[in-house]
Structures are given as structure tokens and as C-alpha cells.
N, C-alpha and C positions, 0 to 999 in steps of 0.2 A: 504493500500500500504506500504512491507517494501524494502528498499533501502538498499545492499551490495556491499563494494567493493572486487571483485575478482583477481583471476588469479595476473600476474605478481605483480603488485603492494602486494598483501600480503604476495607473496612468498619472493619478497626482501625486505620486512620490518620483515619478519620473521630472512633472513641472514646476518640482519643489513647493509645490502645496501642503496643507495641510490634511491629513488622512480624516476622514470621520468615521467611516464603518471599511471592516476588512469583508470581503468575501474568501470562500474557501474551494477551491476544486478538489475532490479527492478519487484518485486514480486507483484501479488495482484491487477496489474493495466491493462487499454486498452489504446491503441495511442489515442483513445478521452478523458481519465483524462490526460493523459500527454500534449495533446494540450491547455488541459485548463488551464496547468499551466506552459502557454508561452513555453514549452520543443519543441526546432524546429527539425521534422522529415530530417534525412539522410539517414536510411537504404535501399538500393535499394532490397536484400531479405529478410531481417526482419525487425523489426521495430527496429532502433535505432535513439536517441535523443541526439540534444546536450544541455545542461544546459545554462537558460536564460541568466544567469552571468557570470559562471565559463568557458562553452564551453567546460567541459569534456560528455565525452561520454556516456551515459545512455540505456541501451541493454533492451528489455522487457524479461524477465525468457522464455525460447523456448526449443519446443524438434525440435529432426528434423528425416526425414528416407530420407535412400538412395533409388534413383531412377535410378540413371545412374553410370558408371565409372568415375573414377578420382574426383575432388576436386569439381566440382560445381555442381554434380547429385544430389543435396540433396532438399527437398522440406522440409519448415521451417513452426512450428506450435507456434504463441503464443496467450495465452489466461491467462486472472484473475486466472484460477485453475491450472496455471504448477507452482508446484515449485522448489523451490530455489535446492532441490535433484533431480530433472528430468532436474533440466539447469545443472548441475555438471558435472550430471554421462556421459554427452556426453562431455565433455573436454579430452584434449590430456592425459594429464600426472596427475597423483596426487600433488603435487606440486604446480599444477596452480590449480586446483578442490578445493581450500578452500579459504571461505568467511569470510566476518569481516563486522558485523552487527554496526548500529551506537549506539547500545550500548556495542561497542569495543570486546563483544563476539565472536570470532572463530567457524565458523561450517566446519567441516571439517569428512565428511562421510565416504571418501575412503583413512583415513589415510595418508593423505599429509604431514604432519609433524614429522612422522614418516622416510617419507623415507627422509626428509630434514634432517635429524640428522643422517640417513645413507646414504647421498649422494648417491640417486640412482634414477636413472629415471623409472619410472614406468606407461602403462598404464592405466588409470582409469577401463575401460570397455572394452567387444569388437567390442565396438564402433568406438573405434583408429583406426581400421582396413580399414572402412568404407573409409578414406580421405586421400591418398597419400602425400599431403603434410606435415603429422604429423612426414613422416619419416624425411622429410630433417629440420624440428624444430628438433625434437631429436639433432639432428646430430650439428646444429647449437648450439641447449643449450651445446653439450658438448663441443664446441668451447670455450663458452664464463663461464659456470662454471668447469674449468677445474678437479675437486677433485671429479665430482657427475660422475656415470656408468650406463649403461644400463640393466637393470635387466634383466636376461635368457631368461625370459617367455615373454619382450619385443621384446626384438630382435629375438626370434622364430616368434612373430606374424608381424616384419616386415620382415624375410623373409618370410615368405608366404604372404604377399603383394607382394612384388617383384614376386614373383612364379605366383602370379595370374594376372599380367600384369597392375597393378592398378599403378605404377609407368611412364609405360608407358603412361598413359593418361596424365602426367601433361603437362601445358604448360610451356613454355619455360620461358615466363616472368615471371612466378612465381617461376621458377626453378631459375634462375637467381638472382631474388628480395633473396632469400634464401642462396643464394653461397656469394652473394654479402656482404651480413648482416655477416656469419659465417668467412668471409676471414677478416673482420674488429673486429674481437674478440683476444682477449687474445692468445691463442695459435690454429690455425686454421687447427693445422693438427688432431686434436683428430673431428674433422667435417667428414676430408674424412677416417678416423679409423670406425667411427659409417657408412661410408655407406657401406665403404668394408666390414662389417663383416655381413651386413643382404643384401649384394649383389645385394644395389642399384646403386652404382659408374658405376659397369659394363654396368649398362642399361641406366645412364645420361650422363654417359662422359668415355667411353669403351678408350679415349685414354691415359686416367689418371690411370685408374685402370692394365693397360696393364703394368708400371713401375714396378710392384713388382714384384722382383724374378729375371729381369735382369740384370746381373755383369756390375762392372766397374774396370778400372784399380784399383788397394787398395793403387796404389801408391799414387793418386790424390785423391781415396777415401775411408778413411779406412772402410767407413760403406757398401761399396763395392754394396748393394740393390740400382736400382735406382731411386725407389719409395721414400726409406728411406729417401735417398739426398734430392728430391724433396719437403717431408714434411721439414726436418729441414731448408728446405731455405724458405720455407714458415711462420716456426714461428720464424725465422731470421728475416724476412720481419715486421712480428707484433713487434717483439722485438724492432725493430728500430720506430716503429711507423708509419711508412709509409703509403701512403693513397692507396685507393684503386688499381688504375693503378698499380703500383709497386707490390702487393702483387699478383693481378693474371699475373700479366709477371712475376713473381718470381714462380708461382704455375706450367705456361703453358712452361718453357723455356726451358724441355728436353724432350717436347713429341716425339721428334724425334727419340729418342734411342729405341723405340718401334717401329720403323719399320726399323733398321739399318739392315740391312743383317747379319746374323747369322756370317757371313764370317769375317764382320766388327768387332765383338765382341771382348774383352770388350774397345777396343778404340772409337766405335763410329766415326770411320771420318765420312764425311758429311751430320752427324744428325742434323746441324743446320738448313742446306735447307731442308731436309725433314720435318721439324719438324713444318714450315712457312704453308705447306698446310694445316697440321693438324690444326694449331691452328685455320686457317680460317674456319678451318671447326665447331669446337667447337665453333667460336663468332656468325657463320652462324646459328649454332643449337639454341643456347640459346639467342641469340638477344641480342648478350655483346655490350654496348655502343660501338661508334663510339671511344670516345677518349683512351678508355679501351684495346681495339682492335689493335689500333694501337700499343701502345706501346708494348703489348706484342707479336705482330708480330715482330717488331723491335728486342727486346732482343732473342727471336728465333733465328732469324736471324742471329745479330753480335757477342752474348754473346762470341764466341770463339773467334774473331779476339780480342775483349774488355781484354779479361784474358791473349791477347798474346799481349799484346800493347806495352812492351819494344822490344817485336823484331818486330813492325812495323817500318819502311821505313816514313820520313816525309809526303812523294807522297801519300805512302798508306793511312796512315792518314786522310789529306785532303780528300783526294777519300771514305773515312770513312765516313765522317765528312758531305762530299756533299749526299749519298746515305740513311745518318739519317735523313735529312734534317735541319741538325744541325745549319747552318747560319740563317734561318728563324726561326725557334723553339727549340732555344738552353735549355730550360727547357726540354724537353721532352727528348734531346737525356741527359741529366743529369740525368733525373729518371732512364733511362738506365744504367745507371752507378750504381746506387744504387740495379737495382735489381739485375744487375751481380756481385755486391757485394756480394749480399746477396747467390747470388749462389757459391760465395767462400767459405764465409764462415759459410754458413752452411753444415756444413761437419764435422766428426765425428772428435774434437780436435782442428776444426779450426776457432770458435767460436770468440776466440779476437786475430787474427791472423791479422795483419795490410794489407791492398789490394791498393799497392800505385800508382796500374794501377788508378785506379779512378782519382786521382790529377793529374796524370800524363798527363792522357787524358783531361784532366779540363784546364791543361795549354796549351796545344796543341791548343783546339780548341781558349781558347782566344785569344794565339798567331795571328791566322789564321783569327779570327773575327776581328783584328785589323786594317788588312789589310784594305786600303780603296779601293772596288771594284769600285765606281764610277768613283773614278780618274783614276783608270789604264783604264775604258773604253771610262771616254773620250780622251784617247790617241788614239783610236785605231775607232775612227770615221768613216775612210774611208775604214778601214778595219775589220765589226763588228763580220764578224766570225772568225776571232782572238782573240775575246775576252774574250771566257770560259777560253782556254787554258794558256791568258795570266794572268788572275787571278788566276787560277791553281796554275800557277808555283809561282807568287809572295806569294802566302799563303803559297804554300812551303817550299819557301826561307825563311820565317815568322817563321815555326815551326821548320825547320831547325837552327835557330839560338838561338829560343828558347830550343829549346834541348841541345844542346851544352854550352846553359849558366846555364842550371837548376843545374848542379853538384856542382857551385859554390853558389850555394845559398842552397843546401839541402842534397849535400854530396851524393848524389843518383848518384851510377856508371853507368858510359853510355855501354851499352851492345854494342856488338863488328858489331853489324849492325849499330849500330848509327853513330858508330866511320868513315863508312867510307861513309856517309853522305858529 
């Protein structure tokens, strides 16, 4: 029996990375020597073990052949005589296809090391073809190794994946598990670069891939594509580090301008309401968490009143403010803030450009949370459907007056609707 570790862990000891999890190939053996030496089975289609002590992961050497479409048509063989080059040559990429024996030896068959020193993504075999989900790992690794490319003869064989419907077959949670991982990388628009070019985007999320090509005003945006926008406010969103929520409401917040009326062009009026079905409809598709979902509903929704906040009205506001659900989950309408930030400035030039709608709104709503809703209701006892509207106006009156004292604390001029507040 020998024992290698593979895939990721040797690739990023090769790029002088940091390791996070080891995998393990083991050659030479049957799940009955590996039970005999206490290794507890986990594999539900292969055999894999976790280590008595350590609890990493222990794989037995397997080939495998396709039986069905998409990702889990596959019927898995292991046996004492597969080796360590028949477990390889079925791995996605060359990159991850090289092992590191415990006598610190490198086997490395399909030139992985190679294309690491040419930063280039490569299929091992064409066996890649075989598993749909190999396209959206591509896509992700170029998220997160920003400098490595997809080699020609790659992305030729994942557009004929996509041609052959094998795309189609994925499910949704896995489609998701994949978007999710590549939007919390480094630069996450080189993710949806890689699907648009072997013309997977179009068949996962046709309302993202619909961005490219149409205009915006250049006034507001000089990169004028509204795909272009799109991505740079996405690796805005990484650049700030933002967690998840924030960066798919930063990805999903102008799907709307994809179905503005040719008529609307390039203003986009109201692409925000449009853009709210869509996005239901992409969290519908892919089973996007609950709290993921919402938020990015929400920035759909408000992002434009948000970028218009000095010429909102105190009333407006408030009515903002009520419709985020902003008194109960003042965090989340905050995140909101951050990703229509990010949809400022990510914009070609406007990168450290200051957005002091954000604070602005920040003090608004404190103002307004200040207010004690209790007490004005038990004013209004005997008459308790008077009582929305009297909290209304008292939160009003609250932002109202904080508006009016902000100039003197920050030197920020009051725009000529405030003024007649």
C-alpha cells in the first residue's frame, strides 16, 4: 500500500500558498486493509476514509465511466491494481493531477507543473468532458488564481459541453455551492469571463449574461457596457471584502436593464422594478439562501432611490426606511448600503471616489430609530389606528432635524429639497 497526497494541497505548496485541507490517494489497498487499520469509511460512491487521528480524508486510487448526463452519471471502480496514473488521468485540470509520494517525490504524468509556471488551466484528458461541473471549477479557479488562463483546446472542449447540453443537467445546489465559493474569491468577475467565453453563463443565468453589449449613459458611466459595470462592482465588492450577501446583491442589482425597453435606452428608468422579478427568479433557479435573496432583492429594488438620497424628502426616507425593513433589521438595510456603494463605484475612474449617500442614509435612519415608537403609541390608546401614521411623522420630524443639523457638523451642503423641509 502507497499513500499520496494530491490535487489542491500540492498545487498550492507548489505556488507557495498556504495549505488548508490535505487530500489523500491510496494505492495498493481494499476498504478491508483500510478497516483494519481503524480508517472509518465515509464514501457514499466510493470508498473514502477518514484517518484514525488526523481525520483527513483518505480516497482509494478509482477509475470511473460515464453512464448518465451531468455530474453524478458516473459508476466508480476501485480495486489493489488501479493506479496512482489511472486515478490522475481522470482529474479536472493538470495542476491538480500531481502527487507527492511520502518520500517527498513529485509524480506528475500530465505535466502539471508545467502549466503552473505558465499559469494556465489545462485539461488532463477527455475525460473533463465527461462532468459539467468541471466547467464552473474552471471558472471559479480563475476567480481565485487571478494571473492563470484557460488554455484554447480547454475552453473549445467546454464549449462543446455546453453545445451538448451537459450543462444543463447540473443541479442547482451544486450550481450555487460553485457561484457561491467563486463570488468569495479575489477578483470574481474573471468566474463569469470563463463562463461567457465557452457559453455556459447563457444557459445558468441567461439574465447575467444578457448585460453585455447594452449602453449606459457615459455620463454616469464611462465604461458605458452594462455587463462591464456589473463585473467591476463585483470585484469592488471583493475588494472591500464583503461577505457573501453583499457581493451577489452587488452581482444581481442591474439585471433589470436587460429587459428595459429599447425605448428606455441608455437611461434605464424603471429597471429597478423590473429587475426584482428577475432576480426572484435566478434565487428560484438556483436555491440562493433565504438571507442571500433577500438582500439582493432589496438592492434591486432601492439601489436608485439609495444613489438619489440627497434629493430625498425626510417622508421619503422614512417610507425608505419602513419598506427595507430597516427598524427591525437595521444591519441588512446597511449591507445595502454597501453594495450600492459598490455599484458606484465600480465604475470606470470611480474607484476611490467618496459615496456620502451611505453616511448620509446611516444618519437618517439613526435619527429615525431614535424615535421612541412605544411612547408615541401609548399616546394614542384609544385611538390605535392613528398610530402608524403618528410614528411616521414623529420619525420625520427626527430626520428632519437631523438633516438640517448635519451641515454643521460635516460641512455637507443641504440640497435645495432639503432646504424646504
Amino acid at each position: 500500500m502507497k499513500i499520496y497526497v494530491v490535487g489542491g494541497a500540492v498545487r498550492d505548496e507548489l505556488l507557495g500558498l498556504a495549505i488548508k485541507d490535505r487530500d489523500f490517494v491510496v494505492v495498493g489497498a481494499t476498504p478491508e486493509e483500510m478497516l483494519a487499520r481503524r480508517f472509518r469509511p465515509v464514501g457514499k460512491d466510493f470508498p473514502v476514509f477518514l484517518h484514525p487521528d488526523t481525520q483527513e480524508e483518505y480516497a482509494l486510487a478509482r477509475t470511473e465511466r460515464k453512464t448518465a448526463p451531468g455530474y453524478k452519471g458516473f459508476v466508480f471502480h476501485t480495486d489493489a491494481d488501479v493506479t496512482l496514473e489511472q486515478d490522475l488521468i481522470r482529474r479536472d485540470l493538470t495542476i491538480n493531477a500531481i502527487a507527492r509520494g511520502d518520500d517527498g517525490i513529485l509524480v506528475d504524468p500530465f505535466g502539471g507543473q508545467k502549466d503552473l509556471q505558465a499559469r494556465t488551466f489545462r485539461h488532463v484528458s477527455e475525460a473533463f468532458a465527461e462532468d459539467p461541473v468541471r466547467i464552473l471549477r474552471v471558472a471559479r479557479f480563475a476567480a481565485r488564481f487571478t494571473e492563470f488562463f484557460v488554455a484554447p483546446e480547454t475552453n473549445a472542449l467546454m464549449q462543446q459541453m455546453v453545445a451538448a447540453g451537459e450543462v444543463d443537467a447540473l443541479v442547482p445546489e451544486r450550481v450555487w455551492q460553485e457561484f457561491a465559493r467563486g463570488l468569495m474569491e479575489a477578483r470574481p468577475s474573471r468566474m463569469f469571463e470563463v463562463l461567457r467565453a465557452c457559453g455556459a453563463l447563457a444557459r445558468i443565468v441567461p439574465e447575467l449574461d444578457v448585460l453585455w453589449g447594452i449602453p449606459q449613459p457615459e455620463k454616469y458611466h464611462p465604461e458605458i457596457d452594462t455587463g462591464k459595470h456589473v463585473m467591476l462592482v463585483i470585484d469592488m465588492a471583493a475588494k472591500e471584502n464583503y461577505p457573501l450577501p453583499v457581493r451577489f446583491a452587488a452581482l444581481m442589482h442591474d439585471v433589470g436593464k436587460g429587459v428595459t425597453p429599447s425605448s428606455g435606452w441608455p437611461s434605464h428608468h424603471g429597471h429597478e422594478g423590473m429587475g426584482v422579478a428577475l432576480v426572484e427568479r435566478v434565487c428560484e433557479r438556483l436555491k440562493v439562501p433565504g438571507d442571500v435573496r433577500d438582500l439582493a432583492l432589496m438592492t434591486a429594488r432601492e439601489h436608485g432611490d439609495v444613489g438619489r438620497a440627497f434629493e430625498l424628502r425626510a417622508k421619503t426616507m422614512v417610507t425608505l426606511f419602513g419598506r427595507c425593513d430597516a427598524f427591525r433589521k437595521p444591519q441588512r438595510f446597511l449591507a445595502m448600503l454597501e453594495a450600492t456603494e459598490c455599484d458606484y463605484r465600480g465604475r470606470t475612474g470611480y474607484a476611490e471616489r467618496p459615496f456620502p449617500q451611505r453616511s448620509f442614509l446611516q444618519m437618517a435612519l439613526g435619527a429615525a430609530q431614535a424615535v421612541n415608537a412605544g411612547d408615541i403609541a401609548g399616546g394614542f390608546k384609544d385611538q390605535p389606528q392613528r398610530i402608524p401614521e403618528a410614528i411616521h411623522a414623529a420619525r420625520t420630524a427626527a430626520v428632519e432635524a437631523a438633516i438640517l443639523a448635519a451641515p454643521a457638523r460635516d460641512g455637507r451642503p443641504i440640497s435645495p429639497k432639503q432646504e424646504e423641509l
